[in-house]
C-alpha beads as a LAMMPS data file, in Angstrom:
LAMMPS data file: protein, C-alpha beads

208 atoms
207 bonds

1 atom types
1 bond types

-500.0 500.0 xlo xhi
-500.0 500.0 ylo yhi
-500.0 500.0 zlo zhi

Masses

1 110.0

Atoms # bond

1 1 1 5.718 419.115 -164.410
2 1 1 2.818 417.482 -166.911
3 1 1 2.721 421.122 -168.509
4 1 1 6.363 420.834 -169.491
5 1 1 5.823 417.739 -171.115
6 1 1 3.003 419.039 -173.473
7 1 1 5.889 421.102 -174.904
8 1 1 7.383 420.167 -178.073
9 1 1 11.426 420.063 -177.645
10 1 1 12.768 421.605 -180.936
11 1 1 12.500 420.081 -184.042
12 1 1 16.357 419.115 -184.284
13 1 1 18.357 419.525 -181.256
14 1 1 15.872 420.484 -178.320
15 1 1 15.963 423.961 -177.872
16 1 1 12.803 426.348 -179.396
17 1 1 14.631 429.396 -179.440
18 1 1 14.792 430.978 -183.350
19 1 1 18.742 431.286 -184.612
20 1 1 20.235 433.476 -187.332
21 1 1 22.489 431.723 -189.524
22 1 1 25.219 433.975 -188.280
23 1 1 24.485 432.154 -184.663
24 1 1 23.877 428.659 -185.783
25 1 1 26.668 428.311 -187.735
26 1 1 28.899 430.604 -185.346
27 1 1 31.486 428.028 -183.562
28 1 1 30.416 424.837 -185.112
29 1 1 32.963 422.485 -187.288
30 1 1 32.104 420.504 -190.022
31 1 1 33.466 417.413 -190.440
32 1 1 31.621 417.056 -193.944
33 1 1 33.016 418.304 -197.574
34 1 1 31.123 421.616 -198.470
35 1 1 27.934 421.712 -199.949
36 1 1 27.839 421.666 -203.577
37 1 1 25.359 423.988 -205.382
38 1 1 25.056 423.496 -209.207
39 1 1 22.849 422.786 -211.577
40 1 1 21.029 419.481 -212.752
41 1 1 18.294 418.766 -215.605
42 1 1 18.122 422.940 -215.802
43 1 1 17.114 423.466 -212.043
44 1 1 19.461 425.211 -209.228
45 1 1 20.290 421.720 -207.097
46 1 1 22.399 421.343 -204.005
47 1 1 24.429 418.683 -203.124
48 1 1 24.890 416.934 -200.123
49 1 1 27.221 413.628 -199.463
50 1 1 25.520 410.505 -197.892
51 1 1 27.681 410.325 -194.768
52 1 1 26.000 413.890 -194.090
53 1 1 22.614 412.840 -194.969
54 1 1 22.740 410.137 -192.361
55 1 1 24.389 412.346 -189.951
56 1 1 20.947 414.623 -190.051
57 1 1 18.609 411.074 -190.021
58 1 1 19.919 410.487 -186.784
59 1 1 17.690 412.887 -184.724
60 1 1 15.146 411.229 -186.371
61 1 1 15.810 407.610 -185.547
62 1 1 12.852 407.185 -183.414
63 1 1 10.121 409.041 -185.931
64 1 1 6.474 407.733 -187.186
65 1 1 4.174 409.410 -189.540
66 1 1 0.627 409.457 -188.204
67 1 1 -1.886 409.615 -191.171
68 1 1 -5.474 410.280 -191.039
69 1 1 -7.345 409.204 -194.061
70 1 1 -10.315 411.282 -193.987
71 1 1 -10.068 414.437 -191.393
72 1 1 -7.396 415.212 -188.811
73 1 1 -8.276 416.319 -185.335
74 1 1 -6.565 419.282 -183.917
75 1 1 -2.892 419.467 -183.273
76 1 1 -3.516 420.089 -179.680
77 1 1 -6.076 417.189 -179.692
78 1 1 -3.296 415.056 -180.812
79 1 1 -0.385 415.940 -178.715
80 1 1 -2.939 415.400 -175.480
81 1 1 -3.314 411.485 -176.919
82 1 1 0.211 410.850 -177.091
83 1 1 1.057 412.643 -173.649
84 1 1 -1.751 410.492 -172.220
85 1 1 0.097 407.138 -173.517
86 1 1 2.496 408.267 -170.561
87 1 1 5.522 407.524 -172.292
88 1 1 9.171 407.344 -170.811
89 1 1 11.065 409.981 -172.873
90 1 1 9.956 413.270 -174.582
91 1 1 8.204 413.672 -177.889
92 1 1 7.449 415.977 -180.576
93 1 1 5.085 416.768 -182.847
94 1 1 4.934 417.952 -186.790
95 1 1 2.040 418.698 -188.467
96 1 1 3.260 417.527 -192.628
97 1 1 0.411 418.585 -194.500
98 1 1 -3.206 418.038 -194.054
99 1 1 -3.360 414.235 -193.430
100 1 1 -0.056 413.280 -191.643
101 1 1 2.017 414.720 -188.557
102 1 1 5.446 413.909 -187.580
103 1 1 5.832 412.163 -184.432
104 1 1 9.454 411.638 -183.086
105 1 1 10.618 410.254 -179.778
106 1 1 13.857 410.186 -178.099
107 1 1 14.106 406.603 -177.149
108 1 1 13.235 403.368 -179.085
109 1 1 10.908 402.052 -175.803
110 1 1 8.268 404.702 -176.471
111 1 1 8.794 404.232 -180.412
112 1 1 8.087 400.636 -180.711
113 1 1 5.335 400.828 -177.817
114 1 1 3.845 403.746 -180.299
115 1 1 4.555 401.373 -183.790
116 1 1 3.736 397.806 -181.952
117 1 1 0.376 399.754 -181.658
118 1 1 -0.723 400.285 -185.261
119 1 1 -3.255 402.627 -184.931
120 1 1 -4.707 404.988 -182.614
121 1 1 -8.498 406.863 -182.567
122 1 1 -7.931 410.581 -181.645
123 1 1 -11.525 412.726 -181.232
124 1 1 -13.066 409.831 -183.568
125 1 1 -10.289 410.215 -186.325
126 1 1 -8.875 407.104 -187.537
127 1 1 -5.240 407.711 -187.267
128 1 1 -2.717 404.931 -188.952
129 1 1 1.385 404.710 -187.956
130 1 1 3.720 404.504 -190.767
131 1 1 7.811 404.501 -190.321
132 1 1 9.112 407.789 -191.079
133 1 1 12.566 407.208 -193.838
134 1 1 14.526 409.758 -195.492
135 1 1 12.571 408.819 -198.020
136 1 1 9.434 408.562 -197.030
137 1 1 6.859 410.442 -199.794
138 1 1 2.975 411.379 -198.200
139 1 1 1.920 410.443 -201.675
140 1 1 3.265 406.867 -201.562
141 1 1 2.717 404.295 -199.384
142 1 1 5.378 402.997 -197.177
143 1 1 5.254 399.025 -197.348
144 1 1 7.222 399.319 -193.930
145 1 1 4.972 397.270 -191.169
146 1 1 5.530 396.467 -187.504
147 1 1 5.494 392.768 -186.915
148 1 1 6.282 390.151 -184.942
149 1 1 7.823 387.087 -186.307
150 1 1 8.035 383.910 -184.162
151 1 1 11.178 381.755 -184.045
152 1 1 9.400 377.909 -182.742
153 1 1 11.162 375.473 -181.460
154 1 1 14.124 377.527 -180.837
155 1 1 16.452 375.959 -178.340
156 1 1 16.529 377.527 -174.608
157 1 1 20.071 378.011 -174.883
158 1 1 19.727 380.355 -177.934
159 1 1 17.591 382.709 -176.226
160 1 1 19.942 385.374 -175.561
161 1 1 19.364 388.854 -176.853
162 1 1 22.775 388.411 -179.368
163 1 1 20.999 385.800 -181.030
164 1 1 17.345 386.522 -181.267
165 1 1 18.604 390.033 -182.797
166 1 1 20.211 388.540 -185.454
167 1 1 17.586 386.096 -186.284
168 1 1 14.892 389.360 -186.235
169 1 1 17.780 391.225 -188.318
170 1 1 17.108 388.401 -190.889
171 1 1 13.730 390.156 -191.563
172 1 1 14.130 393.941 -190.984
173 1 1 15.326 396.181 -188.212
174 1 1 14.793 394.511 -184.974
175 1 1 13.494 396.608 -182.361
176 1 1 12.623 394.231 -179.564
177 1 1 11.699 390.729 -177.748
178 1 1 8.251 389.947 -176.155
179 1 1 8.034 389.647 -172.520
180 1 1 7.569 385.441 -172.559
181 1 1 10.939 385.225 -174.742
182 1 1 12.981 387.995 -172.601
183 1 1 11.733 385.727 -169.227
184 1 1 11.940 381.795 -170.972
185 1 1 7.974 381.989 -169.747
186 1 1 6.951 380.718 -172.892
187 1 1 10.601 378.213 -174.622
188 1 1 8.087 376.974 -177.539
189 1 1 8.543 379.478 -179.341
190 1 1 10.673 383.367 -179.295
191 1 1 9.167 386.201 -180.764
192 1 1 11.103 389.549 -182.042
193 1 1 9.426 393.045 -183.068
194 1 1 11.124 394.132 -186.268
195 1 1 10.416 396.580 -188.894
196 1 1 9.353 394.602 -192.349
197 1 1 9.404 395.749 -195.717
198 1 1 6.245 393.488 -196.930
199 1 1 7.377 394.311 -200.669
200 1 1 9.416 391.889 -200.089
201 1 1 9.767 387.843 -199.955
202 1 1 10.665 386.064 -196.804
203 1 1 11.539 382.384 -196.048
204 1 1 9.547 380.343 -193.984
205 1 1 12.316 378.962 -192.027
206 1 1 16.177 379.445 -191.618
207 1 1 19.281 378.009 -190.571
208 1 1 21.471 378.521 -187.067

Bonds

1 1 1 2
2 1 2 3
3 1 3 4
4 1 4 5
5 1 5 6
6 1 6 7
7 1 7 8
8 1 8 9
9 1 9 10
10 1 10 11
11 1 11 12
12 1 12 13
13 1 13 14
14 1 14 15
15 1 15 16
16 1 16 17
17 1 17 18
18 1 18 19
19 1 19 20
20 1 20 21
21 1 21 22
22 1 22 23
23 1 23 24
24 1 24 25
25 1 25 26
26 1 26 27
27 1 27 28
28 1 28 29
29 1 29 30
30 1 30 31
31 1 31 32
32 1 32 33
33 1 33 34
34 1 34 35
35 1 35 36
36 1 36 37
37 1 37 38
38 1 38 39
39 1 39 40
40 1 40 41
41 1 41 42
42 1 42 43
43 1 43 44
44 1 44 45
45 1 45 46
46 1 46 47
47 1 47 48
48 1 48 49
49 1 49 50
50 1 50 51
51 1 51 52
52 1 52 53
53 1 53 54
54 1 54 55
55 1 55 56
56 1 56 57
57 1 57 58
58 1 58 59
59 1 59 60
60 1 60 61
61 1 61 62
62 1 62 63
63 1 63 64
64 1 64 65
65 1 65 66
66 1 66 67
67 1 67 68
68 1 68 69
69 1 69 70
70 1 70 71
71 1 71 72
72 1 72 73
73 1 73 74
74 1 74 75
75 1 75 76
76 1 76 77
77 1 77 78
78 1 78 79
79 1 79 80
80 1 80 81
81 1 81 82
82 1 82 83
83 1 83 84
84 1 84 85
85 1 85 86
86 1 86 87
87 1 87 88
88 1 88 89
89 1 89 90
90 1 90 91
91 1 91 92
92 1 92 93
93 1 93 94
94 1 94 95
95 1 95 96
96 1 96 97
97 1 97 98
98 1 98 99
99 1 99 100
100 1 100 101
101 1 101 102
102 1 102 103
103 1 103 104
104 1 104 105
105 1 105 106
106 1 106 107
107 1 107 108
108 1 108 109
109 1 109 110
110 1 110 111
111 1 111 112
112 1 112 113
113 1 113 114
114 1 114 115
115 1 115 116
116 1 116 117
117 1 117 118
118 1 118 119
119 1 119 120
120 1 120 121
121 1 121 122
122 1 122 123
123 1 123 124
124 1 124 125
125 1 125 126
126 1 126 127
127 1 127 128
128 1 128 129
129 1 129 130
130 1 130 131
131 1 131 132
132 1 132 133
133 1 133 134
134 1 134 135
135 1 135 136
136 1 136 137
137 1 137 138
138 1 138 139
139 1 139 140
140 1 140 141
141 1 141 142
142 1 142 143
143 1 143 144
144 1 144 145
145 1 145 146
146 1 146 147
147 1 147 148
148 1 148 149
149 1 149 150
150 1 150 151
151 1 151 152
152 1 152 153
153 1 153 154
154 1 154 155
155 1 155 156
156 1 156 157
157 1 157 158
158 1 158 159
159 1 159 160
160 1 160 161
161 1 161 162
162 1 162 163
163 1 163 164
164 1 164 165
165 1 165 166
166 1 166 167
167 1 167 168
168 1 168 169
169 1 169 170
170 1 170 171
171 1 171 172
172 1 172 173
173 1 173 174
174 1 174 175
175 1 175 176
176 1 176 177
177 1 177 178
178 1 178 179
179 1 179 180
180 1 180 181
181 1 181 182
182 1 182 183
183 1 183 184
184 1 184 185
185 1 185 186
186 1 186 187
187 1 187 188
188 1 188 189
189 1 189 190
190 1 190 191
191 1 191 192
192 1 192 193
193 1 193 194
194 1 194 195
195 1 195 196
196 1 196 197
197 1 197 198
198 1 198 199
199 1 199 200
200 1 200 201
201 1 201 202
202 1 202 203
203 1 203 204
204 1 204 205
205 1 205 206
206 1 206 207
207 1 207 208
């Protein structure tokens, strides 16, 4: 059963078999426009509407960029570390280019256990976690951080998931509550995990 896990699922949808295009595209129906291919500032370009772009981000909801600033172990060196973090769900790994791999999970426990982490040592390689975006560029650096941000003096009654989410969504993409805060353990103060763009200005305090 542990050998199965070592196994990459597909990139996209799970399955590792190779396709033609005459199979993939054999039964499926698009809801989107179709693609566009022109030309723009003298190059060949293809076009591709938003709502389909986020359509294809989906799979990758739950996706970190490990980088490695001076050497990377092997890929099999790295695959072992995350399978030995003995995570819930399945994972996969992508090797980009010579200093960062792909890692994407298929449920956001295992992703913000990964991100809450920071940072990992693999065969004495320094390996940093970075939030994987459509956007995301190896040769720029993503100010996206996992933090927590504490809410003190927050009122017992106002504890409730509903809430504390939209106080974390006040800072970035909330991802979860600490233990103390999700059991009352600790009603000084509520803390919530979110994603923060530290480009960015933030107040110190808000209103409820």
């Amino acid at each position: 059963m542990a050998g199965v896990r070592l196994v990459d699922p597909g990139f996209m949808d799970g399955k590792t078999s190779s396709k033609s295009f005459r199979d993939a595209l054999s039964g499926s129906v698009s809801s989107f426009p179709d693609l566009k291919i022109t030309t723009h500032r003298g190059m060949p370009s293809l076009w591709i509407f938003v709502a389909e772009i986020l359509a294809l981000v989906v799979p990758f909801d739950f996706a970190l960029v490990g980088k490695f600033p001076t050497h990377r172990p092997s890929f099999e060196a790295i695959r072992k570390k995350i399978f030995n973090l003995k995570l819930i769900g399945d994972f996969s790994i992508t090797v980009l280019n010579p200093k960062h791999i792909l890692i994407k999970f298929v449920n956001d426990l295992d992703y913000c256990r990964v991100f809450a982490h920071r940072s990992y040592f693999i065969n004495n390689c320094y390996m940093r976690l970075i939030k994987w975006s459509p956007s995301f560029d190896v040769e720029v650096e993503s100010p996206i951080i996992s933090i927590w941000v504490s809410f003190p003096h927050l009122r017992p009654h106002l504890f409730a998931p509903r809430i504390l989410h939209g106080l974390g969504s006040m800072f970035g993409r909330p991802l979860k509550i600490d233990h103390a805060t999700s059991t009352g353990s600790k009603p000084s103060v509520a803390r919530v995990f979110v994603e923060l763009d530290v480009s960015k200005q933030f107040p110190d305090k808000v209103w409820i």
